[in-house]
Structure formats: structure tokens, C-alpha cells
VOGU-3710 file (C-alpha; in Angstrom, 3 decimals, decimal comma):
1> xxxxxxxxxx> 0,000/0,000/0,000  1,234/3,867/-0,911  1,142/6,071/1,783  0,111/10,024/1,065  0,779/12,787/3,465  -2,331/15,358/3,127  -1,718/18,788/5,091  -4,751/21,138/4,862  -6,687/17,675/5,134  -9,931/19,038/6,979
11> xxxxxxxxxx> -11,472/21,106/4,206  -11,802/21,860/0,765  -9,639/20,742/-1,788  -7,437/18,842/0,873  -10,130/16,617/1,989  -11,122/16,122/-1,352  -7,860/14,759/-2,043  -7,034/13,097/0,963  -10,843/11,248/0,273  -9,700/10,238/-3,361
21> xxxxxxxxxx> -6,734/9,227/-2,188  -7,595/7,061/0,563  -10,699/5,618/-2,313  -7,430/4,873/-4,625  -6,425/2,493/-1,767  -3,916/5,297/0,068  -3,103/5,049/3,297  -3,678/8,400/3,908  -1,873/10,817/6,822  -4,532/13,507/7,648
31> xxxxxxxxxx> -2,825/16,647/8,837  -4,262/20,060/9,404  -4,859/22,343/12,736  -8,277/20,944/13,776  -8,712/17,477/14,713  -12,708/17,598/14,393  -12,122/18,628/10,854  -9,790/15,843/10,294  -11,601/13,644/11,927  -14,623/14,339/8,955
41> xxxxxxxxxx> -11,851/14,067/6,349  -11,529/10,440/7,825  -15,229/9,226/8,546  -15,494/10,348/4,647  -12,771/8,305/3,530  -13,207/5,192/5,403  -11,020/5,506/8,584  -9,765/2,411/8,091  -6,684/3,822/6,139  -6,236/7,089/7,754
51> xxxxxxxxxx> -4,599/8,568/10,365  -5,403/12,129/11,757  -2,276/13,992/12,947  -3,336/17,640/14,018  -0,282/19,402/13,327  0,783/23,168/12,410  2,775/23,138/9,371  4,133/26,011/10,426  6,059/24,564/13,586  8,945/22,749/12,929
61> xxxxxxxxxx> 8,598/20,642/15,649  4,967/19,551/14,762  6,360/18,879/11,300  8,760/16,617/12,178  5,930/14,669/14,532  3,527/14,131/11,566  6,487/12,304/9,502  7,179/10,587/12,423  4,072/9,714/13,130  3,401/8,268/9,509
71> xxxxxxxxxx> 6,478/6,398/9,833  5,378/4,461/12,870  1,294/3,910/11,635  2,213/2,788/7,690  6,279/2,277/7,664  6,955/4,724/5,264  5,636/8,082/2,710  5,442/7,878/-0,640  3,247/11,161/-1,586  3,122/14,464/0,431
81> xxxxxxxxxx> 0,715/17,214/-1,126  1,625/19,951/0,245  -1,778/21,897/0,615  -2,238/23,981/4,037  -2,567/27,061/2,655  -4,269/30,629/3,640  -5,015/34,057/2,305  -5,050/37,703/3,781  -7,735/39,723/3,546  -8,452/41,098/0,141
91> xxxxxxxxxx> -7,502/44,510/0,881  -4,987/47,312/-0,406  -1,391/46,587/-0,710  -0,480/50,028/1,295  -2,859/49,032/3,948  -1,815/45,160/4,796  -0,371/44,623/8,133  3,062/42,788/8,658  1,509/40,292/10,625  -0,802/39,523/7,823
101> xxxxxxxxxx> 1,458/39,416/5,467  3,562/36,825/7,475  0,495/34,554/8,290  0,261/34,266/4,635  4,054/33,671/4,214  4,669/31,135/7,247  1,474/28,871/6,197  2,192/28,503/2,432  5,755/28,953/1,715  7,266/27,861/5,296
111> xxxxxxxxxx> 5,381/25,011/5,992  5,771/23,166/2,074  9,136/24,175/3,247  9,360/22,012/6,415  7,398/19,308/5,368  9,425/19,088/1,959  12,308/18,882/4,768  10,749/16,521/6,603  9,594/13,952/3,394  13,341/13,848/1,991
121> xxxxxxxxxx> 14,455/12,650/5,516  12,057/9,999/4,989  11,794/8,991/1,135  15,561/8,677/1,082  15,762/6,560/3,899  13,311/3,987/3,355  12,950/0,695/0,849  12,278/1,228/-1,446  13,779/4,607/-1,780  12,433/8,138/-3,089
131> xxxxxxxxxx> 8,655/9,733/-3,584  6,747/11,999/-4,712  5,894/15,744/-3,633  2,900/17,348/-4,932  3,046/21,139/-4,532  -0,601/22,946/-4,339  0,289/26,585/-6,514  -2,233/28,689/-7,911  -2,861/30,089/-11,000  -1,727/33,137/-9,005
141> xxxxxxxxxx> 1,690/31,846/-9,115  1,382/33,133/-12,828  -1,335/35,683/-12,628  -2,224/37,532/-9,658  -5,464/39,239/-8,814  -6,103/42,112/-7,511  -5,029/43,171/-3,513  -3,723/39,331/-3,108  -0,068/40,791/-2,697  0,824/38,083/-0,228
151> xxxxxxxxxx> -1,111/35,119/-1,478  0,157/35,649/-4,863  4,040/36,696/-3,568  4,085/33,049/-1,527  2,855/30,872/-4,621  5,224/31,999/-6,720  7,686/31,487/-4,478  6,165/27,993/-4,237  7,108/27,463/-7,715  10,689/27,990/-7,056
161> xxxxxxxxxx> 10,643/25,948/-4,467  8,753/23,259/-6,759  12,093/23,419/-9,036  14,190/23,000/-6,468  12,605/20,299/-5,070  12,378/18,682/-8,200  16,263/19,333/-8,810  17,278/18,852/-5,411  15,547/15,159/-5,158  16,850/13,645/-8,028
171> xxxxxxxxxx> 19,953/12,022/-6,473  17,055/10,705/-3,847  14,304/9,277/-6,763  12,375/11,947/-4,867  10,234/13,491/-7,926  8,383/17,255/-7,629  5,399/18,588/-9,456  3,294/21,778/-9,094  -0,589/21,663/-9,403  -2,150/25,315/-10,121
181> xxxxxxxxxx> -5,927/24,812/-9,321  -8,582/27,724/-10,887  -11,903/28,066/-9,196  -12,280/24,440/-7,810  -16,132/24,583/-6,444  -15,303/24,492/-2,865  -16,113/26,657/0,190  -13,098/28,953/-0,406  -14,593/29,649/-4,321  -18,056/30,411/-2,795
191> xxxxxxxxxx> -17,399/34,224/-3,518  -16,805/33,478/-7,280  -20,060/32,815/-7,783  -21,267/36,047/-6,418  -18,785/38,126/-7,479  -15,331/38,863/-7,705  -12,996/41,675/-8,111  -11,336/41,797/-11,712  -8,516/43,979/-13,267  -9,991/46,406/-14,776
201> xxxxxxxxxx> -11,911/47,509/-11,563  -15,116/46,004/-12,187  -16,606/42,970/-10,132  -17,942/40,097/-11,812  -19,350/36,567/-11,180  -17,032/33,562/-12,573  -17,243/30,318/-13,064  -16,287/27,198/-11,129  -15,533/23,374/-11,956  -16,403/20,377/-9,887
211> xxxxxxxxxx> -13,661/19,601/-7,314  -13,469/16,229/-8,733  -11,526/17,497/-11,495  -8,793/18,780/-9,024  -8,849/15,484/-7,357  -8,394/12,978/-10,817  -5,456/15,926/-11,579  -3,806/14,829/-7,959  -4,261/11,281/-8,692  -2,786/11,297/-12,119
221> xxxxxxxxxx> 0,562/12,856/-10,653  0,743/10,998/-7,559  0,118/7,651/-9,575  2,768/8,218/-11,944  5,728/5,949/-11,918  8,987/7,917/-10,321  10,790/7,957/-13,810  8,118/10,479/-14,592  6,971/13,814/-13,359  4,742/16,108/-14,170
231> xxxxxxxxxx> 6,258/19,163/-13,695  3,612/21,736/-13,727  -0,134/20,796/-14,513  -3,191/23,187/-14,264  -6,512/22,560/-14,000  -9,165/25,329/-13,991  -12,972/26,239/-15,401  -12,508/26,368/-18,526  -14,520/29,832/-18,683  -13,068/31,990/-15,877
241> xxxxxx> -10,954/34,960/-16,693  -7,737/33,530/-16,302  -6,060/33,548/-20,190  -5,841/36,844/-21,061  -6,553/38,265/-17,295  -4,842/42,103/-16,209
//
């Protein structure tokens, strides 16, 4: 049995996942800050091939006791998806504070950070060796919206850190793609349907796709053999403003 580490596990497009995954036949590490959220994520999976691991991605030390933790439940890691992610309020640039700014920068660059840290200690270790890492972007990574300064700043930082990885893991068969997700239809994307700012000043409904798309995207990468990546993959509704968007 493969064994996936989920972080951001208790809602959205992490449960999703972490559900499909554990469906696939996964056993499936549940991490996130909330144990009765993670503790859903399971009773929808099937709990028999879960584990919930509360855990701050953000805390090094709580990091390194959700690998451990996996380590001693299913013997090893072969997928992390890096997921935990959060935004600042949509507000003006001039006017964000620097604590909000480094929520935004500890939770989505720091923690893929740690537990990237954290999964090469373990894929190169174990038999047999390497794994995959499965970094959750954004299409902001390539094309911000408006007043997301620090969202947007931390996922493309995310995509360096998704080449590195990827560079960095080779001598390890550890293998690193990037999935930038557009308007997945969960409780995050309930605004989009109401109305969103745009560009050009204006504010205007968009669409949204099924999450189900974002988990067979997932899938697809994490079941890929290790002598083959997929480097960057997006999936988004095919109608929102995202091609020519500024």
C-alpha cells in the first residue's frame, strides 16, 4: 500500500484529495490544525486507512511529529501534497499589516518548506527509496489578482521551491510537481459565484468546476511511476478569466 501525506486535510480541496486518495487504496496521513475537521476528512474516507495527525505546518517541531508519526502507523511516505494554505484579507497593498502578510508567508511557503524537509528525511531513507511531492500553486503563481499581494508573492515562491525540489531530489528518486488549481467549487470559491474583483476595476461573477476534477489531476501525478513527473499541470474552469486576465 502507498502512503500520502495530506496537510490542509480538513477542508476543501485537501479533503477532497485526501478522500480520493484514501478511495485509490492510500493510506492516507490527515494533517491540518483541527482534529474535528480531520476527523470528517476520515469518517469520509473510510477511517480504516487514515490517520489524523493535528499538526501546524508552520512549527517545525509539529512537522517533524507528523512524519514521524506516519512512519510508525504505515512504515513509510510515498506522496506528500503539500496543501495547508491561507489568504489575507483582500484589501490594499499600502494598507496590509506585517503580521498579515507573514500569516500568509509562514502557512504557504514555510510550511511546504518544512514538510518538503521533513519527506526527503524519509523517502531517502526507506525501501524502497524516493517519492513523490505534490506542490498545491495557484494560478496566481502566474497571474495575480487584484489586492492578493501576499497570497500571490508566496505561490510563486512555491514554484521555485517546486524546481528545487524537483532538482534537489533527483539524487534521492524523490520526484516534484506543481498543481495550479482555478476556481475548484469548494467553500473557499463560494465568492466566485457572487462576485469577484477583476482587473480592470469592475466585479464580476465567474465560473467554477467540480472539485473532482482537481482530485483525478492529484491522482494522475501521484500515480505516476517515479521515472516520470509532471512538472507543472493546471486545471481550472474552462470559462473563468484567467487567459488573457490584467
Amino acid at each position: 500500500m502507498k502512503v500520502a501525506v495530506v496537510t490542509g486535510a480538513g477542508s476543501g480541496i485537501g479533503r477532497a484529495v485526501a478522500v480520493g486518495l484514501a478511495r485509490e487504496g492510500y493510506g492516507v496521513v490527515l494533517a491540518g490544525r483541527r482534529r474535528e475537521a480531520l476527523e470528517g476528512t476520515a469518517e469520509a474516507a473510510g477511517a480504516g486507512n487514515t490517520l489524523v495527525v493535528p499538526t501546524d505546518v508552520t512549527q517545525p517541531d509539529q512537522v517533524a511529529r507528523l512524519f514521524d508519526r506516519a512512519v510508525a502507523h504505515f512504515g513509510r511516505v510515498d506522496v506528500l501534497f503539500n496543501n495547508a494554505g491561507v489568504s489575507a484579507p483582500g484589501m490594499l497593498l499600502e494598507e496590509l499589516t506585517v503580521d498579515q502578510w507573514r500569516a500568509v508567508v509562514e502557512t504557504n511557503l514555510t510550511g511546504p518548506f518544512l514538510c518538503t524537509q521533513a519527506a526527503f528525511r524519509v523517502m531517502k531513507a526507506q525501501s524502497p527509496r524516493g517519492g513523490r511531492i505534490i506542490n498545491n500553486g495557484s494560478i496566481s503563481a502566474a497571474s495575480p489578482r487584484p489586492n492578493s499581494a501576499p497570497y500571490t508573492a508566496a505561490k510563486h515562491a512555491i514554484t521555485g521551491l517546486t524546481k528545487s525540489t524537483s532538482l534537489d531530489g533527483r539524487k534521492y528518486d524523490i520526484a516534484c510537481g506543481q498543481i495550479d488549481i482555478g476556481n475548484a467549487a469548494t467553500e473557499m470559491a463560494a465568492a466566485m459565484v457572487k462576485g469577484v474583483p477583476q482587473a480592470n476595476g469592475t466585479v464580476v461573477p465567474e465560473p467554477v468546476m467540480d472539485v473532482a476534477n482537481v482530485v483525478a489531476a492529484v491522482l494522475f501525478m501521484a500515480n505516476l511511476p517515479l521515472e516520470a513527473n509532471a512538472q507543472f499541470l493546471t486545471v481550472m474552469a474552462t470559462k473563468m478569466p484567467f487567459v488573457g486576465r490584467g
